[in-house]
N, C-alpha and C positions, 0 to 999 in steps of 0.2 A: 504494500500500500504506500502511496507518496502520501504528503503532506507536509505541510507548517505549523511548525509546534506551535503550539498554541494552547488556549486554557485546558481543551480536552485531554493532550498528551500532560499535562503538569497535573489535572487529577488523577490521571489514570496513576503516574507515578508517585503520588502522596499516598492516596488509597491502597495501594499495589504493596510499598513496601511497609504501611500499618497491618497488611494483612498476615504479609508474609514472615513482621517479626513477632505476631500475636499468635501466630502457627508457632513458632520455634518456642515462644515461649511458655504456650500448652504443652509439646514433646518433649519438653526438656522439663515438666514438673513444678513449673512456674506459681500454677492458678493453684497446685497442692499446698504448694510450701506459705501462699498465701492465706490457704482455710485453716494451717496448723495453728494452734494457738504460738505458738512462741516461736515460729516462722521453721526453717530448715534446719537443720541440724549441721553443724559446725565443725568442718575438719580440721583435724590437730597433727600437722605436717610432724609427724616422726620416722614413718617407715622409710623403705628405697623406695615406692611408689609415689609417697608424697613427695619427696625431691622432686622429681618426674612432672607431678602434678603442678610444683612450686615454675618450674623451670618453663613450663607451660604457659601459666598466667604469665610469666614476664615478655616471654616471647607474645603473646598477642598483645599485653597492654604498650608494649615499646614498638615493635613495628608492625603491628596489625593494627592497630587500632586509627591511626594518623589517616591512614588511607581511607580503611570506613568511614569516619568521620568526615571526608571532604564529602565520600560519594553519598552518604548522608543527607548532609549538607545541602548538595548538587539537586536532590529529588525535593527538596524543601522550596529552595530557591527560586523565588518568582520572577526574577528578570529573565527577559529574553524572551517572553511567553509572553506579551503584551500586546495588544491590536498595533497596526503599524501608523506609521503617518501616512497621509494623502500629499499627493503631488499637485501643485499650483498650476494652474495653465503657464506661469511665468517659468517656472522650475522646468516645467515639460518641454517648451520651448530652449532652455540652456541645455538639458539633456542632449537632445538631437543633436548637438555640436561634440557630442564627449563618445569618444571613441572606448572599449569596453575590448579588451584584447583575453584569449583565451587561449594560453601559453600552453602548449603539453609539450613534455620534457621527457627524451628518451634516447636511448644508447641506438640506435635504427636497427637494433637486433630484431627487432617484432614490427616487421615493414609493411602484413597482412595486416596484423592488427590496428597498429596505427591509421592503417587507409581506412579499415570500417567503423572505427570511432570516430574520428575525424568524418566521414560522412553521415553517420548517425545525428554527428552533435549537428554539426552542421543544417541538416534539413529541421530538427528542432528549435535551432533560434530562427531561420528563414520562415518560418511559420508564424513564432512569435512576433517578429516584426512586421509581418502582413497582419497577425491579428491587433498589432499595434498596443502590443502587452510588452514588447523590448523597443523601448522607446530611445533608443542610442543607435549607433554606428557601433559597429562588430566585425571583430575580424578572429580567424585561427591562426596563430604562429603556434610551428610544429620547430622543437630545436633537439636536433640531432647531431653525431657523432658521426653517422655515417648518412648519406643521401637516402632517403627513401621515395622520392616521387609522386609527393603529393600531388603533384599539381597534375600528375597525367590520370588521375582518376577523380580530382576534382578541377578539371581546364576552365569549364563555362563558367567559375567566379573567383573574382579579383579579389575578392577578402579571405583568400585561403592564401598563403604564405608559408614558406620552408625556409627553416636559417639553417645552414649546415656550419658546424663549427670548426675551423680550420683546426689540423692535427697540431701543427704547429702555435695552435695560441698557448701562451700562457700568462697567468694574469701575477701584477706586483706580488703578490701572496703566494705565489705556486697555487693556487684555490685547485682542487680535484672534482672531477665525477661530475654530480648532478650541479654542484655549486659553480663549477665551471663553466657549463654549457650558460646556465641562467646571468651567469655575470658575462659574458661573451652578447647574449642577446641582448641585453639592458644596451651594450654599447653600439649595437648592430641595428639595434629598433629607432625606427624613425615617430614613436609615442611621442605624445606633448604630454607635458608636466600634468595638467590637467585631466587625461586618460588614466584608463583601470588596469589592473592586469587580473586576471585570475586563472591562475596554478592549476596545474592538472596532471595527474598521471596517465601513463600511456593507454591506461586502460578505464578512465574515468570517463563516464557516460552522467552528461547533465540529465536532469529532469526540469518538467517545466516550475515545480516548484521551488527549486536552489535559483535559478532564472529570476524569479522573480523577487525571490530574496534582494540577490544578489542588485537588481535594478532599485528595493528597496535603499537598500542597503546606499547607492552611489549616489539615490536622490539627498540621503540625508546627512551626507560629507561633502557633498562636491563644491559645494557654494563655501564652502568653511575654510578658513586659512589655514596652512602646510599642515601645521604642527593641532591640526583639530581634528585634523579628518584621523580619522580611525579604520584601520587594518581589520578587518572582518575575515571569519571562518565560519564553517556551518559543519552538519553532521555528514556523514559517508554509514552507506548500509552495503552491504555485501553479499547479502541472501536473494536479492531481486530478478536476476537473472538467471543462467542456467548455475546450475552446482556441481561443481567438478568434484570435492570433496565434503561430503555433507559434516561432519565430525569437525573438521577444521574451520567450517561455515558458523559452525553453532559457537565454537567456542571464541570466534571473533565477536559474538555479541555482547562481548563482557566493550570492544570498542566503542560500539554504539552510546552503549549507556553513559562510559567513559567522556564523550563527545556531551551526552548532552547533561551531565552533572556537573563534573571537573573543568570541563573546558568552558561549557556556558557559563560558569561563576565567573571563574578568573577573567573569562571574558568581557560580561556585563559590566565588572568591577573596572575593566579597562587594562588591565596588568595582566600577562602572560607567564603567570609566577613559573609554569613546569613548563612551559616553549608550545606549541604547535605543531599537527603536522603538517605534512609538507605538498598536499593537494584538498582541493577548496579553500583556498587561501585566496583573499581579494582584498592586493595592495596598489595604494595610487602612484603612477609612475614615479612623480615627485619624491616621493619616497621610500619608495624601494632604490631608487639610484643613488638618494641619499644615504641610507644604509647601508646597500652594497650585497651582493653576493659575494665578494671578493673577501672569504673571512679563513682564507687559509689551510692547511692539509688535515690538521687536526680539527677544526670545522667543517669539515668537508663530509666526515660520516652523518651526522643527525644537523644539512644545513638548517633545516627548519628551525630544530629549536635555537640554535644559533642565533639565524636572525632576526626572529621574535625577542628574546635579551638583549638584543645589541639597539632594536629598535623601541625596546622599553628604556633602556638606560639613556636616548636619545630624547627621550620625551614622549615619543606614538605612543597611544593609548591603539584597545583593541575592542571588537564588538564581534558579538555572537547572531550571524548571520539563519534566519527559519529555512529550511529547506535541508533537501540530501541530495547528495550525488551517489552514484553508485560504482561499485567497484568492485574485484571478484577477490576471494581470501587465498590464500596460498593452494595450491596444487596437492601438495605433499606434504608430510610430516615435517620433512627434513628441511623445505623451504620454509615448513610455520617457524624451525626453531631459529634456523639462520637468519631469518627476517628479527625475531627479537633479539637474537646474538646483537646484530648491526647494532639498533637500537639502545641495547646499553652497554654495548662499549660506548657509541658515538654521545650517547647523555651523558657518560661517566666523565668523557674526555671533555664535553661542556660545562660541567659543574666545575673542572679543575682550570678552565683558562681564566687566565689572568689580566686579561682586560676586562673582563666584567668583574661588577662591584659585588660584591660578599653577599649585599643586600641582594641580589636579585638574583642571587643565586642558593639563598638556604632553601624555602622550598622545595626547589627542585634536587636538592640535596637529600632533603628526606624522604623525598617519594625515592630517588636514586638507592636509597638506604633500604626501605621498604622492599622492594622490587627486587635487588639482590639478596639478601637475608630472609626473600620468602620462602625456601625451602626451609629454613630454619621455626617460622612463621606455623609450616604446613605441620611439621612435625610436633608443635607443642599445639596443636589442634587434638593431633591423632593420641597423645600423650593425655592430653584430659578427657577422652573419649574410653580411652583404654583402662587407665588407672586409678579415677577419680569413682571412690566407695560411695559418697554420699553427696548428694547435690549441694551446693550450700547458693544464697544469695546472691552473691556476689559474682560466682560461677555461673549459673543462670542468666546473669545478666551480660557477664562480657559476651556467652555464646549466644544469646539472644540478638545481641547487636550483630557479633560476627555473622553468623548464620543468614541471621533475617534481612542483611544488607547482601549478601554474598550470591544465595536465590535470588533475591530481586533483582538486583545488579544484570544477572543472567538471563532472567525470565522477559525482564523491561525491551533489552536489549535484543532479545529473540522477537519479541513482539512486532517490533518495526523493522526487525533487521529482515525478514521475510516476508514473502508476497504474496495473501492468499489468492490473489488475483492470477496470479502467474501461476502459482504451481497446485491450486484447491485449494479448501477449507481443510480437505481431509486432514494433507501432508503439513497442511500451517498449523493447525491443533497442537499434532502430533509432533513437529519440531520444535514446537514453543516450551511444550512438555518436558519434552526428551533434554533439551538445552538446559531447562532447570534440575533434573533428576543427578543429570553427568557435570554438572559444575565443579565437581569434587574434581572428577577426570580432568578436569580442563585445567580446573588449576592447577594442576599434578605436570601435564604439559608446560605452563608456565614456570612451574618450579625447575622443570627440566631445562629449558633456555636460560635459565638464571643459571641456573649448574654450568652448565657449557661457558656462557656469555664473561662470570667475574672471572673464574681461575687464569682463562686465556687470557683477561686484561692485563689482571694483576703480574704474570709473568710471562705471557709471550710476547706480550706489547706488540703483535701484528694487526695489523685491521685492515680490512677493506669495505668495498660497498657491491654487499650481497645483491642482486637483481632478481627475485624469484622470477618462475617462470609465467610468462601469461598467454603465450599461445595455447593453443588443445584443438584436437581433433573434430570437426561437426563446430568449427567454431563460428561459423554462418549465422547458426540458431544464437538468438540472442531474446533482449528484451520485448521486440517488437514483433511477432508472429512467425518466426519460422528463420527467418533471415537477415541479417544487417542491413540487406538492401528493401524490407518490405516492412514499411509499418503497420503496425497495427492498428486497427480501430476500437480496441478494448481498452488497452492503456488510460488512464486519467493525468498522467503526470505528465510524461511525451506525446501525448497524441498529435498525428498530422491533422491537418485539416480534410475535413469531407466535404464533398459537393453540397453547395447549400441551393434553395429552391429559387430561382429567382424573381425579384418583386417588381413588378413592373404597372407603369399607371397608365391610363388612356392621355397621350400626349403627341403633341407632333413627332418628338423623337421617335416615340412608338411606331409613330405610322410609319418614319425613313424606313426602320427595323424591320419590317413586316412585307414595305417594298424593295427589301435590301440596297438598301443606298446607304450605306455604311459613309462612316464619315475617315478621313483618311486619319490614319495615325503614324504621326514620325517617332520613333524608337532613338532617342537622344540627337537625333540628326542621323543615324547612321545605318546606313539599310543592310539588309541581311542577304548573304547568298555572292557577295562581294559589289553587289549593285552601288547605281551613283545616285538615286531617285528614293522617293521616301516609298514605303511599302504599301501597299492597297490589299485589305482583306475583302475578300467577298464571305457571304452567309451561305452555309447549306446544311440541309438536315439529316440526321442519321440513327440508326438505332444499333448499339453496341454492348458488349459483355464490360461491366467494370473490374477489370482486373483487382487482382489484392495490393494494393499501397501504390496501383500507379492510375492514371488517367491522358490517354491520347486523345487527339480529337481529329475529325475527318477522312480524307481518305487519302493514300498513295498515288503515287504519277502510275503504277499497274493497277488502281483499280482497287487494291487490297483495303477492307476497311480496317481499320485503326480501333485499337479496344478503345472503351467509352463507357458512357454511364445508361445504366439501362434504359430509361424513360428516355424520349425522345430529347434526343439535343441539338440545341443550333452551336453547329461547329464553325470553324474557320480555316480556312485552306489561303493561304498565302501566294501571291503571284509574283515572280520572280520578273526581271526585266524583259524575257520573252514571252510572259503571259504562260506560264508553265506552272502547275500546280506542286507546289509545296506546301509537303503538311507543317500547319505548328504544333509542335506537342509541347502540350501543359499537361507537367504531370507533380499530383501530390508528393508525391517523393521528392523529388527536386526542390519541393518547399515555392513551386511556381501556382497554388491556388490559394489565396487566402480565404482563411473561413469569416472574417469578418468583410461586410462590403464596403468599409467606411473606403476611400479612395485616399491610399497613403499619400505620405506628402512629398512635394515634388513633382506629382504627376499632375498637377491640375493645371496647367497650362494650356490656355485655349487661344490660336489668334484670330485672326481676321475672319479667316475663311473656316472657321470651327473645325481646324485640323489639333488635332493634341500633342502637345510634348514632354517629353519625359525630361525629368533632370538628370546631370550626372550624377548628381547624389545618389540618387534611388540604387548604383552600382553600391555603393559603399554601406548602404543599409540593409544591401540581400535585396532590396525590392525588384532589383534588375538583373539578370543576368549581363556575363561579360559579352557574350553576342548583340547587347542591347533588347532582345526580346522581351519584352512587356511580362508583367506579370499576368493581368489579363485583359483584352481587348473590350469590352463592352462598356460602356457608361451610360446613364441615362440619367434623368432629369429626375428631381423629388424635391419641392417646395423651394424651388430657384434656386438647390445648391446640387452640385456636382460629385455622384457617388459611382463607385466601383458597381457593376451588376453583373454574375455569372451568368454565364446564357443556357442554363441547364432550366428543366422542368415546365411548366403551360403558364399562358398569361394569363393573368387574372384581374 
């Protein structure tokens, strides 16, 4: 399920973990020790067990406890979960000038994958900004290591861009890896100060609710001076697409919750106490350039958290952006561990540098603290579970906490972290369940990458930067119905647009329509086919099969008809400078139908002779392809102003 948090996700998660620690605390003998007259009965640590039992309480009240308490905390916490602001016609107006850059960062190892994320996202904001819900100028920079060719599976538009990163760069810091590429492009991007970037993994698929977040989010910084605007992040969910390993899927829901407890406080608070990660991130050029990815070798493992302390200690505050983006969890066992391996050495290696202040790094210190030492954590769990004869108070209550924040944590996180839309009701019950049942396991995994992750810090001092894997087999099948290249019409989050009916009124224009005298329309000046002359569509009728995620219209210079939408529609067939029939094909996929009819902006230019012209703009906002072909050809009249009209369905 998509969504933006909002009041329903913050009840769910107040309610959720009252229930789930009023569970632990009936299993654990709670509500007894309460009827006793003189309450529970009181262990007198003398045996070797009580040791055991002693050594136990110390381990959860010193490093288990810190932790619960944020994520506690986190489920409490009403920021971030608050209706948004509205946008000014003045504000929506400055919008339109602010370019909104969608940076994804990748070694060019995953050259398939990259090409069907990049088309995915891609037809989803060209959507948005026809429905005139992404109210900015947008573009994709893809920064690679190695060439991948974008542009030969996305040619027909200018706002797709590939920065390849010379082998040869190297930046003052020796910066490595992913920190390298992003500081290469900072200097390679032709952004104004005033533009967005937002961060993306190779394998990050927007929704339309982080979209719109995130358009939130730019309304209500952008007008602010340097040092006001605020560095926003939002949630990532992991179970919404296909599931390569479901075990490792579940146990990444302990992230989610992470995201919207730990990360939404420190967020809302404005301070990045424990850093960030390092996709859905939306920093304003101005300062990200000021900051820098340029933070050196030993920055270079966790740049994220990096540059969220470098950019707190500079004064940015930060904001907790609604929405998710989606991503897939490790493959394999051995990439879940290696992926936390990375993680805390490169946090380890952040907490010890020495250009950050003390301050703004304790925190992050004892989560670092926690994190490593949770095997130690795990075992004085198992140890009071094991050894402890009689219940006492006090015990009750630290496992009540522990426990009942532990489940929740899990359960919350499993909630949104899967889709019952995508994969049933059945399979979402039953992995919401299963997620809370195996928590134990999972943390037991975690304890395992802690095991791995300190020893090798502490004495091999080798690091590098793990890349799990993200190709896989059938990797066609995705979010959208079957394939990367067909969207779905189920979806609520990404949906393309579907043919809408068209409204038409008894008017002179109607009558041209009807006697097809179509009015000419110039496609920015620039005709198609390599002509010198502005284009002339003529009207013709047809009755066609609507393919799944696309829409052609009219027919072929053989005769062949063109899929279409079933009811009858008035198509357009293009005439080249010999009077030779060309089809145009407008197809939802391409993100060339908008479902809204308002007529974007830019396109309303009428002269003399009632011929239309398109802006160049309209290239830079998706509303135009790079051939200059229109989004769509029909306009008609409604109360003296000038709207967009699909020419599908009967007049009315």
């Amino acid at each position: 399920m998509s969504f933006q948090f909002g009041p329903l996700n913050y009840l769910v998660g107040v309610v959720g973990l009252a229930l789930s620690c009023t569970w632990c605390f009936a299993m654990l003998g709670g509500f007894t020790c309460l009827q006793l007259p003189y309450g529970c009965p009181t262990v007198i640590f003398m045996g070797t067990s009580d040791v055991y039992v002693a050594a136990g309480y110390a381990a959860f009240v010193v490093f288990g406890l810190p932790w619960m308490i944020q994520i506690g905390i986190g489920f409490l916490w009403p920021m971030g979960v608050l209706w948004p602001s509205k946008i000014t016609r003045e504000q929506d107006g400055e919008l339109r000038k602010i370019t909104i850059c969608f940076r994804v960062v990748t070694r060019g190892d995953s050259r398939e994958l990259v090409r069907q994320i990049c088309q995915t996202n891609k037809r989803l904001l060209m959507s948005l900004s026809q429905e005139d819900k992404l109210r900015t100028r947008w573009r994709i920079e893809v920064v690679t290591d190695k060439p991948i060719g974008i542009r030969e599976v996305l040619q027909d538009y200018t706002n797709i861009r590939e920065i390849v990163v010379p082998t040869e760069f190297k930046s003052a810091h020796n910066t490595k890896y992913k920190a390298r590429a992003l500081h290469y492009a900072n200097e390679a991007s032709d952004l104004g100060p005033n533009d967005w970037i937002v961060h993306l993994d190779e394998e990050t698929l927007l929704a339309e609710s982080s979209v719109i977040g995130i358009i939130r989010h730019v309304n209500e910084h952008t007008f602010l001076d340097a040092h006001k605007k605020r560095i926003g992040q939002g949630v990532i969910v992991y179970g919404h697409d296909d599931i390569i390993n479901l075990p490792v899927t579940m146990a990444d829901s302990i992230r989610v919750s992470d995201d919207y407890c730990r990360f939404r406080m420190f967020f809302t608070l404005g301070y990045p106490l424990q850093g960030m990660k390092g996709s859905f991130v939306v920093v304003p050029v101005d300062v990200e350039k000021d900051v820098s990815f340029d933070l050196g070798p030993e920055g270079s493992i966790t740049e994220d958290a990096v540059f969220a302390l470098k950019a707190m200690q500079k004064g940015y505050k930060f904001a907790f952006i609604s929405g998710v983006m989606r991503e897939k969890s490790p493959f394999t066992f051995l990439d879940f561990l290696k992926q936390r391996r990375r993680w805390i050495q490169g946090l380890w290696l952040t907490v010890l540098r020495k250009d950050l202040s003390a301050r703004n790094r304790i925190l992050l210190f004892i989560m670092m603290v926690n994190w490593s030492l949770m095997p130690i954590i795990q075992l004085g769990g198992y140890l009071l579970v094991l050894f402890t004869r009689q219940h006492t108070m006090i015990y009750i209550t630290i496992r009540t906490i522990t426990l009942g924040i532990a489940l929740w944590v899990y359960a919350f996180g499993a909630i949104h972290n899967f889709d019952p839309k995508r994969h049933g009701w059945i399979f979402y019950i039953g992995a919401v369940l299963a997620t809370s049942f195996f928590a134990w396991y999972f943390a037991f995994l975690e304890c395992l990458a802690s095991v791995w992750a300190t020893p090798s810090f502490l004495w091999e001092r080798t690091f590098g930067f793990h890349v799990v894997k993200k190709e896989y087999k059938g990797m066609g099948a995705s979010h959208v119905s079957g394939t990367f290249g067909t969207p779905a019409s189920t979806r609520t989050d990404d949906q393309v647009p579907v043919p809408l009916e068209v409204l038409t009124e008894s008017s002179a224009r109607d009558n041209n329509y009807n006697n097809h005298n179509e009015p000419t329309i110039h496609t920015a000046n620039k005709p198609l086919n390599g002509g010198s002359g502005p284009i002339h569509h003529k009207r013709t009728t047809s009755t066609a099969d609507l393919p799944s995620g696309g829409l052609s219209m009219g027919r072929g210079n053989n005769g062949t008809e063109l899929s279409g939408f079933r009811p009858k529609i008035a198509s357009y067939i293009q005439l080249n400078q010999n009077e030779h029939e060309v089809p145009e094909q407008i197809d939802i996929e391409m993100g060339r139908v908008p479902k809204q009819q308002k007529m974007p902006t830019g396109a309303n230019n009428i002269d003399s002779n009632n011929n239309y012209h398109c802006s160049v703009n309209d290239v830079e906002m998706g509303l135009l392809a790079e051939d200059n072909t229109m989004t769509t050809q029909v306009m008609t009249r409604k109360k003296g102003r000038r709207w967009l009209r699909l020419p599908w369905g009967n007049k009315r």
